[in-house]
C-alpha positions in Angstrom: 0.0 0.0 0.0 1.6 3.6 -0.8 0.4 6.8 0.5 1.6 10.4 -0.4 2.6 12.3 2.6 -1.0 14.1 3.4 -2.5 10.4 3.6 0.0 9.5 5.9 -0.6 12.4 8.1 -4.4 11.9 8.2 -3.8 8.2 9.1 -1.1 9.3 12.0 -4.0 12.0 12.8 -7.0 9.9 12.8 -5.3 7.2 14.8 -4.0 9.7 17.4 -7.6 11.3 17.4 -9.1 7.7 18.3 -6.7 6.9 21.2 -7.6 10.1 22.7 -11.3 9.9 22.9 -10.7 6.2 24.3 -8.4 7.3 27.0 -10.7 10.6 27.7 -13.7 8.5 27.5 -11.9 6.2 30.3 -11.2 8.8 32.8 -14.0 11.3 32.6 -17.9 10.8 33.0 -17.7 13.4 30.1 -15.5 14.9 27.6 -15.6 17.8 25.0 -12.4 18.0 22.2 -12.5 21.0 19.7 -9.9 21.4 17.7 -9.3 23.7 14.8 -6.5 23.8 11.6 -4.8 26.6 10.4 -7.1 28.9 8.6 -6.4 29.3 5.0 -5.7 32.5 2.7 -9.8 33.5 2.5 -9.7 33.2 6.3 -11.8 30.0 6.2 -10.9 27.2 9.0 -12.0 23.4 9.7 -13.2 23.6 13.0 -14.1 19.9 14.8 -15.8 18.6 17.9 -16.7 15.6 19.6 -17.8 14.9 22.9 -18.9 11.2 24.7 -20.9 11.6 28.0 -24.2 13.1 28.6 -25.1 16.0 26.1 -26.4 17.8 29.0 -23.3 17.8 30.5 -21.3 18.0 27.6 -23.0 21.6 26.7 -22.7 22.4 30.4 -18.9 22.4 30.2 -19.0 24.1 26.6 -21.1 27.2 28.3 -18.7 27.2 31.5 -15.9 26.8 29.2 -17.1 30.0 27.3 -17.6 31.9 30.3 -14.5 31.7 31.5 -12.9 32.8 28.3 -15.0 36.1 28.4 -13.4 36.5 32.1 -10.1 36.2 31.2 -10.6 38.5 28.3 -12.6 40.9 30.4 -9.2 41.0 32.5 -6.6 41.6 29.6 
C-alpha cells in the first residue's frame, strides 16, 4: 500500500484522534475535544468537535468553558 505524505498524516492524525477519545472516555464521566486547523488564505478554518458523556453535560462544560474565556478576556 503507498500513501503520499497528506494520507499518511491523516492516518497518524486519525489514529491519534481515536486513542484520545478512548483514554478521555476512560477517565472522565464526560469529555468535550475542539480542535481547529490553520485557517487558510480566505480566512476559512476546519473547525471539529466531539464529545462522549451526557449531552447535557457536555453543553454544560462548553457554556462554562465559554464563560470563563469572556473572564479572562474581560481582564486583559
Amino acid at each position: 500500500m503507498v500513501f503520499d505524505m497528506d494520507e499518511k498524516a491523516d492516518q497518524k492524525k486519525k489514529l491519534f484522534s481515536e486513542d484520545l477519545r478512548q483514554v478521555l472516555a476512560e477517565s472522565n464521566a464526560c469529555y468535550v475535544l475542539i480542535t481547529c486547523g490553520e485557517p487558510t488564505k480566505d480566512g476559512k478554518m476546519q473547525v471539529e468537535m466531539t464529545y462522549d458523556g451526557d449531552p447535557s453535560l457536555a453543553a454544560y462544560l462548553i457554556e462554562s468553558a465559554h464563560g470563563l474565556i469572556e473572564n479572562q478576556n474581560d481582564t486583559l
